[in-house]
C-alpha positions as CSV (number, residue, x, y, z in Angstrom):
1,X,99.4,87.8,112.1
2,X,102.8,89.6,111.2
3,X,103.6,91.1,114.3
4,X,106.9,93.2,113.2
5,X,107.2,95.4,110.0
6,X,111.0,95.9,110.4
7,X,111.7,93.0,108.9
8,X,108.6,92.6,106.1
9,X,110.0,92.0,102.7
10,X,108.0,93.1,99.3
11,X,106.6,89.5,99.0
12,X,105.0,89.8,102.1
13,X,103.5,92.9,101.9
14,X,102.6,91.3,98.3
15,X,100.6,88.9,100.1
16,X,98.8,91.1,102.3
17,X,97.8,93.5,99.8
18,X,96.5,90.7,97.4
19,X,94.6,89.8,100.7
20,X,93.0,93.1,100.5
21,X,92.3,93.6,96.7
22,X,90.5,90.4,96.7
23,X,88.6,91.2,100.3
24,X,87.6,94.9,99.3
25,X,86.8,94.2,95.8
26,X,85.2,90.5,97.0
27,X,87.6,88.9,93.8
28,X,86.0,85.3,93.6
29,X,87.7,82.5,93.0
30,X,91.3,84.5,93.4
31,X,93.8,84.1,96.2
32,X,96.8,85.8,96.9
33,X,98.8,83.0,95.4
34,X,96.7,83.3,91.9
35,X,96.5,87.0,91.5
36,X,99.5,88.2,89.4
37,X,100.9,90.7,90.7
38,X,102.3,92.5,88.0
39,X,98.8,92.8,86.1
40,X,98.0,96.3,85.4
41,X,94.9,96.9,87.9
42,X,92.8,99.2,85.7
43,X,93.3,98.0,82.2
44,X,93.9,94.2,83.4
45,X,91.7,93.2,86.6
46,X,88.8,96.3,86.0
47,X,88.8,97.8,89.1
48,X,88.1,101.9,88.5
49,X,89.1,104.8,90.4
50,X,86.9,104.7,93.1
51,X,87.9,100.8,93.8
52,X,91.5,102.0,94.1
53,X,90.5,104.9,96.5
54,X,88.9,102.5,98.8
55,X,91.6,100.1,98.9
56,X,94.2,103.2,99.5
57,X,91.7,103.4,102.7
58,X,92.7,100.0,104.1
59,X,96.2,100.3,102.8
60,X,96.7,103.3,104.7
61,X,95.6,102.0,107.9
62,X,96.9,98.5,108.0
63,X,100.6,99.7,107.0
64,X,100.2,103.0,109.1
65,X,101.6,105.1,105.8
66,X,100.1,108.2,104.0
67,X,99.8,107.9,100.5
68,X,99.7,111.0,98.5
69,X,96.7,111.5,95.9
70,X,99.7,112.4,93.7
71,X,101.4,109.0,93.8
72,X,98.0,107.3,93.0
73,X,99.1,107.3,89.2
74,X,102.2,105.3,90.5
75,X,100.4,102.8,91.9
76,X,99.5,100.1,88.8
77,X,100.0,96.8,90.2
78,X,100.2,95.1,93.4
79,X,104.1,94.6,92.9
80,X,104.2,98.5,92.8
81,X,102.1,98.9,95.3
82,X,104.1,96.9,97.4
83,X,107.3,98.4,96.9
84,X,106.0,101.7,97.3
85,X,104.6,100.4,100.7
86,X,107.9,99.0,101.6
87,X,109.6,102.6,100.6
88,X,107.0,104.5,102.6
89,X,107.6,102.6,106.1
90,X,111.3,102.6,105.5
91,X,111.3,106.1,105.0
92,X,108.7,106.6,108.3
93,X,110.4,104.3,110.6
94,X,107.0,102.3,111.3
95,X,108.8,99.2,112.0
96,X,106.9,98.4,115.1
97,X,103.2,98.8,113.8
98,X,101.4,95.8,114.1
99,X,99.7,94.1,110.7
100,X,97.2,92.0,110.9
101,X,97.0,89.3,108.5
């Protein structure tokens, strides 16, 4: 369990998201060490609009940021995704929200 945002880096947050790509889209035989992160989501690993919806879900609520429908375009791979994650609680000060891992 990562206890303390403030100090996440991209990779980690890389980690947890490839956690929950490959739980919410039930990815077999893929862990978060296999799963490239700079794979184009749609075109590369098939996932569909509705796939990236519900992973914005759980993305919203584990890192306790709002992503805007807008920035969904933005949002192509996991290292991105990651960065943009890494931007968003920067720029909201949730350092102390707790993630589970």
């Amino acid at each position: 369990m990562i206890t303390n945002t403030k100090n996440l880096t991209v990779k980690e947050i890389e980690k947890r998201v490839s956690e929950i790509f490959i739980d919410e889209l039930k990815l077999e035989d893929v862990t978060p060490e296999t799963l490239d992160t700079e794979m184009h989501l749609m075109e590369e690993l098939g996932i569909d609009s509705m796939d990236l919806i519900t992973v914005v879900l759980v993305l919203k609520g584990e890192f306790a940021i709002n992503i805007e429908e807008a920035d969904y375009p933005k949002l192509t791979n996991i290292r991105l995704i990651s960065e943009y994650i890494k931007e968003k609680m920067e720029h909201a000060g949730n350092t102390d929200r707790k993630v589970a891992n």
